[in-house]
C-alpha positions as CSV (number, residue, x, y, z in Angstrom):
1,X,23.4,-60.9,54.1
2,X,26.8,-59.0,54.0
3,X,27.3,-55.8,54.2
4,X,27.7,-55.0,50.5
5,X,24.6,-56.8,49.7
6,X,22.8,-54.3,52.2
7,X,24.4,-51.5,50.4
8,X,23.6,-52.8,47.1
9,X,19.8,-53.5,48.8
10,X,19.8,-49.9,49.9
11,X,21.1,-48.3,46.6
12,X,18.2,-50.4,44.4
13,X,15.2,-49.1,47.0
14,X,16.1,-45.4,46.5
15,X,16.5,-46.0,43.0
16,X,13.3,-47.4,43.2
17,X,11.6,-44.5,44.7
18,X,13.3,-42.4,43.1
19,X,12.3,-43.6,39.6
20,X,8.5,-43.5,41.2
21,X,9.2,-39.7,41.9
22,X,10.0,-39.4,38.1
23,X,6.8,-41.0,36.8
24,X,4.8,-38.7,39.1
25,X,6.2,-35.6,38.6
26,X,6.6,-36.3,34.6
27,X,2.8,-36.2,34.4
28,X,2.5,-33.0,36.4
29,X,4.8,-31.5,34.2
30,X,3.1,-32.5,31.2
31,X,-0.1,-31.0,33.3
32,X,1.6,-27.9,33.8
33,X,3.0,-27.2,30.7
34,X,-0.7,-27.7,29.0
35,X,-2.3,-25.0,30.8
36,X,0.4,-22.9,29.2
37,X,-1.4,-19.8,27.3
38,X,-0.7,-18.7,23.8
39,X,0.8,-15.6,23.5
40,X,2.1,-13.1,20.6
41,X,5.2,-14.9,18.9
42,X,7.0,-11.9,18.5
43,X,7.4,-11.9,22.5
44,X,10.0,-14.6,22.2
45,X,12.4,-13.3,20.4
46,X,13.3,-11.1,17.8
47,X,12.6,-11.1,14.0
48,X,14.4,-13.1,12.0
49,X,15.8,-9.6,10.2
50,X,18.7,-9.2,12.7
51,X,19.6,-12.7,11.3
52,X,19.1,-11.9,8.1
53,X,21.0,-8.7,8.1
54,X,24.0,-10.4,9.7
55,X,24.0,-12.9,7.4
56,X,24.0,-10.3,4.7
57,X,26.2,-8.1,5.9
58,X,28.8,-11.3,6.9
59,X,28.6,-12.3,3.1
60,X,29.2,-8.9,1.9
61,X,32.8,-8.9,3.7
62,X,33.6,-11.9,2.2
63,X,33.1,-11.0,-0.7
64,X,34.6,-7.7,-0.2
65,X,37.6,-8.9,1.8
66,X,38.1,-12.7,1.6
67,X,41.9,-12.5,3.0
68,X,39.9,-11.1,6.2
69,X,37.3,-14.2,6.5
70,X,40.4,-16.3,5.6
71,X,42.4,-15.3,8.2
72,X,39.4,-16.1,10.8
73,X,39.0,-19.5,9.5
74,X,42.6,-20.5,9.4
75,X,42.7,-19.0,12.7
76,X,40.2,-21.1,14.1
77,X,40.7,-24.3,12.1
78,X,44.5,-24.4,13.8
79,X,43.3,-23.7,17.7
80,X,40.8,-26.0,17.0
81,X,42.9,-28.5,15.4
82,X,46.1,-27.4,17.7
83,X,43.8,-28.2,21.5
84,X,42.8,-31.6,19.7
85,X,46.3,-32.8,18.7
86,X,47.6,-31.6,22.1
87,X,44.3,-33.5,23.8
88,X,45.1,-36.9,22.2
89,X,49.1,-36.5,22.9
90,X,47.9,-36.0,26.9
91,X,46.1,-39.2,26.8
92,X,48.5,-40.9,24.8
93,X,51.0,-40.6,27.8
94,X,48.6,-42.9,29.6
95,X,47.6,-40.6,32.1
96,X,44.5,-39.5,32.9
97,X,45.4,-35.2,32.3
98,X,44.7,-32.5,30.7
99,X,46.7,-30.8,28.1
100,X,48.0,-27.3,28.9
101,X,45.1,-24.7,30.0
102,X,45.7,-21.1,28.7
103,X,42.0,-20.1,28.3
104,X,41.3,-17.0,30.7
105,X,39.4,-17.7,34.2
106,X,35.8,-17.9,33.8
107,X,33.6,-18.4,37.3
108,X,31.1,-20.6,34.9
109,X,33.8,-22.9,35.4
110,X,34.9,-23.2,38.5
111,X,34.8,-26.9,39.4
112,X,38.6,-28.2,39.2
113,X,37.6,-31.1,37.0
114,X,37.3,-28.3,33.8
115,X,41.4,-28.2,34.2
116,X,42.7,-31.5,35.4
117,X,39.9,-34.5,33.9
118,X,40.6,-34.3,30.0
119,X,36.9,-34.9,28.7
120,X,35.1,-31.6,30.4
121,X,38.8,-29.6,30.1
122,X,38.6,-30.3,26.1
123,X,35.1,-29.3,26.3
124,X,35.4,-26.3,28.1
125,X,38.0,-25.6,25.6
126,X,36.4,-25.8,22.8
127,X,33.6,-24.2,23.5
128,X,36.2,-21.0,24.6
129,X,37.8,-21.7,21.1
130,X,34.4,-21.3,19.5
131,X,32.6,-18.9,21.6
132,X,36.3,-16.6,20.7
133,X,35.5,-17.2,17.0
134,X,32.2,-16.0,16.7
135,X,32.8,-13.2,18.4
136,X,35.9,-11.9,16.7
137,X,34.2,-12.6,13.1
138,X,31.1,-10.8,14.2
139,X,33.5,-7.8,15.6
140,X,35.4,-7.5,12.3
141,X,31.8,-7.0,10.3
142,X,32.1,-3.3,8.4
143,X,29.3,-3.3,6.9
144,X,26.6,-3.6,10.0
145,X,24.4,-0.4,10.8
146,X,25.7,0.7,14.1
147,X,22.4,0.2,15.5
148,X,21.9,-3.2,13.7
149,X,25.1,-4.2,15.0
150,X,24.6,-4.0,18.8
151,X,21.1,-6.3,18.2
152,X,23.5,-8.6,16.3
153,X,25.7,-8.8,19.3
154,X,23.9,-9.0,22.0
155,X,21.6,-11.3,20.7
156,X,24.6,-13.8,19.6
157,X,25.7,-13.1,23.1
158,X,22.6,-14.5,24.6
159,X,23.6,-17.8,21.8
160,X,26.9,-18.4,22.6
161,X,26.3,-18.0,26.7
162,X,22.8,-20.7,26.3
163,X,25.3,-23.1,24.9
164,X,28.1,-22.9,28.0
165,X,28.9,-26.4,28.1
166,X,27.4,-25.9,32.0
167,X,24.1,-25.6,31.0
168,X,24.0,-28.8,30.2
169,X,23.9,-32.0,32.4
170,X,25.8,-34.7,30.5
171,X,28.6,-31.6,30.0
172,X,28.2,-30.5,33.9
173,X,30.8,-32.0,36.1
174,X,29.2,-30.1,39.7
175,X,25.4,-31.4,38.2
176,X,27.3,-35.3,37.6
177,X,28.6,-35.6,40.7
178,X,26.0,-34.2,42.7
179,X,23.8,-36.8,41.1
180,X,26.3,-40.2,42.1
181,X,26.8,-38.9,45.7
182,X,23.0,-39.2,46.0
183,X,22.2,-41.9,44.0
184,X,19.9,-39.4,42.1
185,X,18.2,-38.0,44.5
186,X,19.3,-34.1,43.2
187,X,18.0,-35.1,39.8
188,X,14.8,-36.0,41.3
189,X,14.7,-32.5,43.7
190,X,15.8,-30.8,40.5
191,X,13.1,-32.1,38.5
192,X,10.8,-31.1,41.6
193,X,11.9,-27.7,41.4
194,X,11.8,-27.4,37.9
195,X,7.9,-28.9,37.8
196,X,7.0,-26.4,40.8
197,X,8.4,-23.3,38.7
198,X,6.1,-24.2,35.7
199,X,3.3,-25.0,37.6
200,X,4.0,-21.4,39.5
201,X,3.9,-19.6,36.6
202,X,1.2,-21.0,34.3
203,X,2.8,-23.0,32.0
204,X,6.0,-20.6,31.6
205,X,9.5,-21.3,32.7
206,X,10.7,-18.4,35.5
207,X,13.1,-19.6,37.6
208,X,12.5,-19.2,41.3
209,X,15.7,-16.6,42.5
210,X,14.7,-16.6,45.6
211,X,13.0,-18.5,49.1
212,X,9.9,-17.7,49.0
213,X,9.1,-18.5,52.3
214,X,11.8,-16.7,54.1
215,X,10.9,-13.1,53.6
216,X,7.3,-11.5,55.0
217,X,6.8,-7.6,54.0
218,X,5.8,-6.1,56.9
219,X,7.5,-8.3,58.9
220,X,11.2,-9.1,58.3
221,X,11.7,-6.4,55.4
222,X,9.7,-3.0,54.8
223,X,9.6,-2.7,58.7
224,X,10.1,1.3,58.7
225,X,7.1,2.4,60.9
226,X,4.8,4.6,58.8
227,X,1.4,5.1,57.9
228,X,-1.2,4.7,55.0
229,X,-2.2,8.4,55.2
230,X,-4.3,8.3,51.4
231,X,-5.3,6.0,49.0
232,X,-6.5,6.4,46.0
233,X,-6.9,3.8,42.3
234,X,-3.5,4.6,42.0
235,X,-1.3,4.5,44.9
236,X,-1.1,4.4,48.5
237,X,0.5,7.5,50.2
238,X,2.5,6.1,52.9
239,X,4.2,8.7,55.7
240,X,6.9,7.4,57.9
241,X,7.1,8.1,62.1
242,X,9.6,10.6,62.6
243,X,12.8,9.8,64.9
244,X,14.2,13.5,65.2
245,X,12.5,15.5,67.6
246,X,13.0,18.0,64.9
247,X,12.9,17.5,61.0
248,X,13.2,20.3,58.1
249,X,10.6,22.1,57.5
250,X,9.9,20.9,53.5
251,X,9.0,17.1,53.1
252,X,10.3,14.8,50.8
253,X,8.3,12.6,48.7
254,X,9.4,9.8,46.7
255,X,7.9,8.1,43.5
256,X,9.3,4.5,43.3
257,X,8.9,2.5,39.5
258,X,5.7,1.3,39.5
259,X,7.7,-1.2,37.6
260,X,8.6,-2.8,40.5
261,X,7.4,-2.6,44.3
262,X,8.5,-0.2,46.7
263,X,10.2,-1.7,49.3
264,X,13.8,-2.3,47.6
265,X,13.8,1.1,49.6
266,X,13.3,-0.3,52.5
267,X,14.8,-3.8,53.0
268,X,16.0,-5.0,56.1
269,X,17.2,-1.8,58.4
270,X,21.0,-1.9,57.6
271,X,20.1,-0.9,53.8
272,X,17.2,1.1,54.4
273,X,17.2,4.1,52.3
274,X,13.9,5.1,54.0
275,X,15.1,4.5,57.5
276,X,18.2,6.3,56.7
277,X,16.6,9.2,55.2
278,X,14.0,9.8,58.3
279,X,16.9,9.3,60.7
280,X,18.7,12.1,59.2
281,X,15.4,14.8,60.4
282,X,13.1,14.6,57.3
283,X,9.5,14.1,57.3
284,X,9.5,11.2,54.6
285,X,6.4,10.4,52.6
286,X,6.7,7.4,49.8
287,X,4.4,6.4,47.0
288,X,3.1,3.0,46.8
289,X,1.8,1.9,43.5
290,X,-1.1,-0.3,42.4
291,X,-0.4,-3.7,40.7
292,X,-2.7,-3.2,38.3
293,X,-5.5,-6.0,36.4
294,X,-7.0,-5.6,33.5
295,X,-9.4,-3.4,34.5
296,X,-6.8,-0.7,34.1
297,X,-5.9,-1.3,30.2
298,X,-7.2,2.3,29.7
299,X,-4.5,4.4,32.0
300,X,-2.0,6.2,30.2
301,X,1.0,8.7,31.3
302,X,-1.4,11.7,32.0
303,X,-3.1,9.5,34.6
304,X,-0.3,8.6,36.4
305,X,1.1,12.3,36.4
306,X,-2.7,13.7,37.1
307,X,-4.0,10.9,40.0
308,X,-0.8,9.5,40.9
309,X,2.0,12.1,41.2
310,X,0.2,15.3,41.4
311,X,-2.3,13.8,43.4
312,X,0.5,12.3,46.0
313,X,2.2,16.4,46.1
314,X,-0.9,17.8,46.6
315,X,-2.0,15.5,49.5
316,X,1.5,15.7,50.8
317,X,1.3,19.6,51.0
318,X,-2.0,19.5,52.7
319,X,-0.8,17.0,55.6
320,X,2.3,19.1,56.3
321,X,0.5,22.7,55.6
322,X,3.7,23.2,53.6
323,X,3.6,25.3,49.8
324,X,6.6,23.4,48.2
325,X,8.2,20.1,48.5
326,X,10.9,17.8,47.4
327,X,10.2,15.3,45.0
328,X,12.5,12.5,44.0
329,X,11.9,9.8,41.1
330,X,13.4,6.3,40.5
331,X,14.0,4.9,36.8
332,X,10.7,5.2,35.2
333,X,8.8,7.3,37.8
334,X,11.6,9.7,37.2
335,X,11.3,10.2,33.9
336,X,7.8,10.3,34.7
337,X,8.4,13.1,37.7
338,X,10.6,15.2,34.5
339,X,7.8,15.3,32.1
340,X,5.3,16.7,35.4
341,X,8.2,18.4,36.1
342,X,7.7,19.9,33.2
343,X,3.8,20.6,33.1
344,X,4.6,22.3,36.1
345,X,6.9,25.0,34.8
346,X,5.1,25.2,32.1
347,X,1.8,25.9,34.1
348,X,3.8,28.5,36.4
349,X,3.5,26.1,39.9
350,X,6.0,26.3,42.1
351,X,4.8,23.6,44.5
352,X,8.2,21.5,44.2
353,X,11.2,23.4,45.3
354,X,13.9,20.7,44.2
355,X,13.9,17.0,42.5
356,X,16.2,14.1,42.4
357,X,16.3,11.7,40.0
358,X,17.5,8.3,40.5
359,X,19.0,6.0,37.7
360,X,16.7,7.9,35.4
361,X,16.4,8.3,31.2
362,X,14.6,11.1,29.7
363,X,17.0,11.2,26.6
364,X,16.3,7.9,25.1
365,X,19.0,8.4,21.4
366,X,20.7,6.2,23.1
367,X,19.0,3.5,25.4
368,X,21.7,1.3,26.4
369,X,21.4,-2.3,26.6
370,X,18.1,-2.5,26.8
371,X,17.5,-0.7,23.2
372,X,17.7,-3.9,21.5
373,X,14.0,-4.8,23.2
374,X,12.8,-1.1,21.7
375,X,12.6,-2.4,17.8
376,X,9.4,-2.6,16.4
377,X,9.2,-6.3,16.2
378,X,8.9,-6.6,20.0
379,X,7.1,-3.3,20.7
380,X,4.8,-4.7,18.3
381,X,4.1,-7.8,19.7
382,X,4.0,-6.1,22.7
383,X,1.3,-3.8,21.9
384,X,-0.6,-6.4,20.7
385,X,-0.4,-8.7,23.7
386,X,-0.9,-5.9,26.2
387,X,-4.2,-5.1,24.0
388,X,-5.5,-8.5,24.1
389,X,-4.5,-9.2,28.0
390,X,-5.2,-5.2,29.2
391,X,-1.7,-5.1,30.6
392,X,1.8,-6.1,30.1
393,X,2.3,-8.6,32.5
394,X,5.0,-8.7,34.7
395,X,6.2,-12.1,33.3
396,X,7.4,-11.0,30.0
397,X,8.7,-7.8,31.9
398,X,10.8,-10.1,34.6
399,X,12.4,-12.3,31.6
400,X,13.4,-9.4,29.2
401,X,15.3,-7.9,32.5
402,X,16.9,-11.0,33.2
403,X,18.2,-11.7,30.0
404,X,20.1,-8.5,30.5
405,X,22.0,-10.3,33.2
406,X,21.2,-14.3,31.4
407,X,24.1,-15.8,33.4
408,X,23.3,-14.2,36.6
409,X,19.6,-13.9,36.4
410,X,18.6,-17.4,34.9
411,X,21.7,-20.1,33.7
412,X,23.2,-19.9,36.9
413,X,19.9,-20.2,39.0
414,X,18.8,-22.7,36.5
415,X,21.8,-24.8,37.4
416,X,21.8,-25.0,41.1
417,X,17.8,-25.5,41.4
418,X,16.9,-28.1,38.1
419,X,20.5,-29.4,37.8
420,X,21.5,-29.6,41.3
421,X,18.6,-30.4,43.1
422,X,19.1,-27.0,45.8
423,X,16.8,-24.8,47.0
424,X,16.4,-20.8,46.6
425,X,18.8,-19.0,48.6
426,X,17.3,-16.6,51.4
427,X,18.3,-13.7,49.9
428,X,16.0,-10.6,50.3
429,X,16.8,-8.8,46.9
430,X,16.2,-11.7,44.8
431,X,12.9,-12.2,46.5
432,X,12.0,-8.5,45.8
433,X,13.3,-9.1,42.0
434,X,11.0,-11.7,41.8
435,X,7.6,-9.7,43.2
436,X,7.3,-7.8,39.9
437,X,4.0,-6.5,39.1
438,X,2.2,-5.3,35.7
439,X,1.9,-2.4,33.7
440,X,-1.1,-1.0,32.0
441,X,-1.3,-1.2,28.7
442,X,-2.3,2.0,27.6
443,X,0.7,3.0,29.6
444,X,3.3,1.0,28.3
445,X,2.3,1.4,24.8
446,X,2.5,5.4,25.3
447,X,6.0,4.8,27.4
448,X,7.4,2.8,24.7
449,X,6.2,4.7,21.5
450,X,6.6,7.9,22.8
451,X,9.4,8.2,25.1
452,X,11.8,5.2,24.1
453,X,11.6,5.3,20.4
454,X,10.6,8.2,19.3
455,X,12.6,10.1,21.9
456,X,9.6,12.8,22.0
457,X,10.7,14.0,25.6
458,X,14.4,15.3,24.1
459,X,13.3,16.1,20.8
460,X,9.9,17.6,19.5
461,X,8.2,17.1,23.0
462,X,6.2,14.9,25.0
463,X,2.4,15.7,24.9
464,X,1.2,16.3,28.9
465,X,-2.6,16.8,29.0
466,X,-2.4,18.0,25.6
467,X,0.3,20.2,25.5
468,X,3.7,19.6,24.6
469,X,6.8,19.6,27.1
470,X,10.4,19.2,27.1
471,X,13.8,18.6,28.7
472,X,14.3,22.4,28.8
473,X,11.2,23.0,30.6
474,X,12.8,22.1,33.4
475,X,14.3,24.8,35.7
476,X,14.4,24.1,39.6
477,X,17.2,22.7,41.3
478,X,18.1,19.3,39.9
479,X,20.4,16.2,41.7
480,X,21.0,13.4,39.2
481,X,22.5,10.1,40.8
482,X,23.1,7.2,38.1
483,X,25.1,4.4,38.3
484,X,28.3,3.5,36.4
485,X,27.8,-0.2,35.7
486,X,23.6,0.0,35.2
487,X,22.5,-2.3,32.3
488,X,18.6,-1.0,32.6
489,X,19.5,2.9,32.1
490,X,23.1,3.7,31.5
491,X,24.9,6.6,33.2
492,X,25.8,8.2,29.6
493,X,22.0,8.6,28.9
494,X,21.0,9.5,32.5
495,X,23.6,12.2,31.9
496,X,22.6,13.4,28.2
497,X,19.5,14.1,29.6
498,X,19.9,16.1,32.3
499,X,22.3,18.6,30.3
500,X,19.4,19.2,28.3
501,X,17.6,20.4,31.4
502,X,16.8,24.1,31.9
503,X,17.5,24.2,35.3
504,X,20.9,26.4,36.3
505,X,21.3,24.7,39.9
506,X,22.1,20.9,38.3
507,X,24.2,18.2,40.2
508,X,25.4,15.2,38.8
509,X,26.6,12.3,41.3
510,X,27.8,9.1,39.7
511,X,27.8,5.6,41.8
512,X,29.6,2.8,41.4
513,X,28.0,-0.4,40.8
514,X,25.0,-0.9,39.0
515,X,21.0,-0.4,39.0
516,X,20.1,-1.3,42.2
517,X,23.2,-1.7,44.1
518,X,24.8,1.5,43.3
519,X,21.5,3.3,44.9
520,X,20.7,1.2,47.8
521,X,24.4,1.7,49.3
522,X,23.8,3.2,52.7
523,X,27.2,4.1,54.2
524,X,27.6,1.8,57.0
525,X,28.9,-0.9,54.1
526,X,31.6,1.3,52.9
527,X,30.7,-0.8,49.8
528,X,31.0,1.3,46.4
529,X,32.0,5.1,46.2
530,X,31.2,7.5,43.9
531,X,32.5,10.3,41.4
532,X,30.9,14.3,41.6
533,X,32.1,16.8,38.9
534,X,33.4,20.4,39.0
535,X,32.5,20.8,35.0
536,X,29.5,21.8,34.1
537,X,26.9,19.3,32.9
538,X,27.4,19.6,29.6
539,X,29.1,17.9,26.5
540,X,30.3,14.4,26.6
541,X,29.8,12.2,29.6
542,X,33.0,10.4,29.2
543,X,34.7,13.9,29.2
544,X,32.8,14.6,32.2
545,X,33.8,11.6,34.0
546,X,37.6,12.6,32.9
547,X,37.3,15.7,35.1
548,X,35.0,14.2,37.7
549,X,36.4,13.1,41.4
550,X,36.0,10.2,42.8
551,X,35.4,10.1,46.3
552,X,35.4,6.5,48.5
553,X,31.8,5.7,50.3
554,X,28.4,6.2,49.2
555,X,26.9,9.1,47.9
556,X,24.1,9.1,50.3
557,X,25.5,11.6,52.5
558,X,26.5,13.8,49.8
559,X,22.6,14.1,48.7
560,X,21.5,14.7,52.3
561,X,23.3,17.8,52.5
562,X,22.7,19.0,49.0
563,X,18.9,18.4,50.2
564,X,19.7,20.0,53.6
565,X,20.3,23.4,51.8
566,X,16.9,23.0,49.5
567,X,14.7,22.1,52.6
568,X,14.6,24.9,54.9
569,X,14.7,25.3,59.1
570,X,14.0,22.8,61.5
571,X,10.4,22.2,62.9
572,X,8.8,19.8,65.2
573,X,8.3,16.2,64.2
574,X,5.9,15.6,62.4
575,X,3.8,12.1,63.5
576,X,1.9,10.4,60.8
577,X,-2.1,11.3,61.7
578,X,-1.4,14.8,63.5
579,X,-3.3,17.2,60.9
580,X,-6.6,15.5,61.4
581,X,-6.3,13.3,58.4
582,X,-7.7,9.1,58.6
583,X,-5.1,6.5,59.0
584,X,-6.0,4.0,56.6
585,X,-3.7,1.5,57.3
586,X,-0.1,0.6,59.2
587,X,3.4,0.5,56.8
588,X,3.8,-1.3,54.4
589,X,0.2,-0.8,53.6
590,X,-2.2,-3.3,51.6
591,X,-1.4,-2.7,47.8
592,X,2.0,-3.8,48.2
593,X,0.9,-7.1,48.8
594,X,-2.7,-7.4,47.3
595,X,-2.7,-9.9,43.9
596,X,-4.1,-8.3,41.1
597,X,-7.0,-10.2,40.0
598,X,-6.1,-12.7,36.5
């Protein structure tokens, strides 16, 4: 037998095999996708009003200005037409090119084949032509309601980017060739991957971000030694081991979102806010929340603030003997840290001398990108789902975040693991995106009613253990840090809320970058900067950014010293365990890892 015939031997086993593979993982993803569980329709998507009201409001301009919807047609009818013509005349000169390329750069299409091979370039043009179509007639719509109109576009957004010509195989040059340089076999691994994710997730499609396997907590991230020093329903209280031989005298206490775990504060030791923060002298004490079951469909807002952040400043008091501390909140737990915050005023304690609020909204007019999830016909369906299941799960929390970021977040993943057959990077923030957890639904319910649409917090006031409190409750010294490119709460809102604020010693720091990135920048990257004002907090943000300098590095050492001055002389170290109080367990503790029963 020659050579060739051994090849051709060779090719016609694998194929063989690999066809096997198919059949078998076929029927486990028709397993998989059976044990799928019904859940509220209005979860997948929104009512079909925006659709309506687009239509409505695109037939209203032509009727009103048909020169208008004219000009977009002729417009598009002559690129169209124009790349076509100019397609057939390139293939005409009997070579094997594409016609002139003046589409802008788009990383989705990065593969050289989208400019030179003349099928996937007159594709990817096309699609440009169209995508550019859409877009401009939905821009030159007068007659949408401003809010209407940013559903309208970001949801046609979320069309238009689904149907990238990449996100399809037969229209995927990297997916095609990967597949004939091994005879299949990435199809087959894709198909694996894909198959594991539903099975993974009950019947639902998440895609895997991140290697699983490569990340431990406890182990290779959330190393900063500490200690459990309480525990309670609600959260573990975790100290960290000093390594000053003298820290300042107040302690600082953080709440993370209970949206997410913990430990994006303390990732591997380079980007370690926590490490950072002991290292510069201060006696560090973190919340870490409980992923909660079902059992806790009953905890609202007054719970959290009652058992989980007053109970977390009280205990944090009586293991340093100190009267005051400084508190600092994260997204939700800081808007959750201003309404007690609030109580607090309003109850005359002055047990927290200072607070910092990270990437946080208590002014929710205007809720960025993620307002268009805050209409009624998801907060409905959410409601009722988190009724029926006693929480909102973290899956239909993880995909409403993603879609925020849909080429980043899921296409793009979607491509390299189903389409091209790779594994999940090793990449530790990814894996920590991926370890959501749940919300109660009491809670959420109150959260999204109460704070996001009817903006109760910045308006007639949020009710705290029966009273009412607001932004102007607030007095003690405040640092705000929000970050310029956030899509989950936008600087301009972080900043509308914190003029509202009471307090007269207010500091506004904005970072470059985005959500996560812009607050986890330790300065050793010399990674993003970061802008401080010398106007007052008031008025517009923009006009505040105007007058605002920008300064090169991150912001973290800027907050250290503004904290420096709120938390007083230097005393000896405090060591996790040395006021008499029970060690219940070694950092990271046990919640951050325990599963919350199904």
């Amino acid at each position: 037998m020659t050579t060739q015939e051994n090849d051709a031997s060779d090719k016609l086993e694998r194929l063989n095999a690999n066809l096997a593979k198919v059949e078998a993982l076929t029927e486990r993803l028709v397993a998989a996708l059976s044990r799928k569980k019904a859940h509220d329709a209005a979860l997948n998507g929104p009512s079909s009003d925006v659709y309506v009201k687009a239509a409505a409001a695109y037939l209203a301009e032509m009727m009103q200005n048909p020169a208008k919807i004219l000009e977009h047609q002729v417009g598009y009818w002559s690129k169209s037409l124009r790349h076509y013509v100019e397609a057939q005349k390139a293939l005409a000169s009997g070579e094997l090119k594409a016609p002139e390329d003046a589409t802008p750069k788009d990383r989705r299409f990065a593969n050289p084949l989208w400019e030179t091979h003349p099928f996937f370039n007159f594709v990817k043009q096309q699609y440009l032509i169209n995508a550019e179509a859409i877009t401009t007639a939905l821009a030159d719509v007068e007659t949408l309601d401003p809010a209407d109109r940013k559903r309208v576009e970001y949801f046609t957004k979320q069309i238009v980017d689904m149907f990238a010509p990449t996100n399809f195989l037969a229209t995927n040059p990297d997916a095609l060739e990967r597949a004939v340089a091994t005879d299949g076999a990435s199809l087959v691994q894709g198909l694996e991957n894909l198959v594991h994710d539903i099975e993974a997730n009950s019947g639902e499609l998440l895609v895997t971000l991140a290697d699983k396997e490569a990340f431990h907590i406890g182990q290779n991230i959330a190393t900063t030694p500490g200690s459990v020093v309480y525990r309670n329903r609600m959260f573990e209280l975790i100290q960290y081991a000093p390594t000053t031989e003298t820290v300042h005298q107040t302690p600082l206490l953080i709440f993370p979102p209970w949206i997410n775990k913990f430990y994006i504060l303390d990732m591997k030791p380079a980007n370690s806010l926590v490490k950072w923060i002991v290292d510069q002298g201060f006696t560090l004490f973190v919340v870490s929340w409980v992923n909660p079951d079902a059992s806790y469909s009953d905890v609202g807002m007054d719970d959290y603030i009652r058992d989980g952040f007053l109970r977390a400043m009280a205990e944090t008091r009586r293991i340093t003997g100190e009267k005051q501390i400084n508190a600092v909140g994260y997204c939700i737990a800081g808007t959750t840290l201003s309404l007690t915050l609030a109580h607090l005023a309003q109850a005359g304690d002055p047990s927290v001398r200072s607070a910092t609020l990270f990437t946080t909204l208590t002014d929710f007019s205007d809720p960025g990108e993620v307002g268009v999830f805050l209409n009624d016909d998801f907060v409905d369906g959410i409601e009722r789902q988190s009724r029926q299941d006693g929480i909102l799960s973290k899956l239909f929390m993880s995909r409403t975040f993603s879609y925020l970021r849909s080429n980043d977040l899921i296409y793009q993943p979607a491509i390299k693991s189903y389409m091209l057959g790779e594994a999940p990077p090793a990449f530790d923030l990814l894996y920590w995106n991926g370890d959501g957890t749940n919300l109660p639904c009491k809670m959420a319910v109150e959260y999204l009613r109460g704070l996001c649409q009817r903006d109760e917090f910045a308006q007639a006031g949020f009710t705290v253990f029966g009273n009412r409190v607001k932004l102007s409750d607030i007095t003690l010294p405040l640092c705000a840090i929000a970050c310029e490119t956030d899509h989950i709460a936008h600087w301009r809102g972080s900043f509308n809320g914190v003029a509202q604020m009471g307090s007269q010693d207010k500091t506004f720091i904005l970072s470059e970058s985005g959500h996560i990135a812009g607050i986890i920048n330790p300065p050793s990257k010399g990674k993003y900067g970061h802008y401080t004002g010398t106007t007052a907090i008031t008025g517009a943000p923009e006009d505040w950014k105007a007058a605002a300098t920008f300064h090169q590095g991150s912001w973290w050492p800027r907050w250290r010293d503004w904290l420096a001055e709120r938390s007083g002389k230097q005393v000896k170290a405090r060591v996790p365990g040395d006021s008499g109080g029970e060690i219940l367990a070694p950092a990271p503790g046990t919640y951050v890892t325990a599963v919350p029963a199904a």
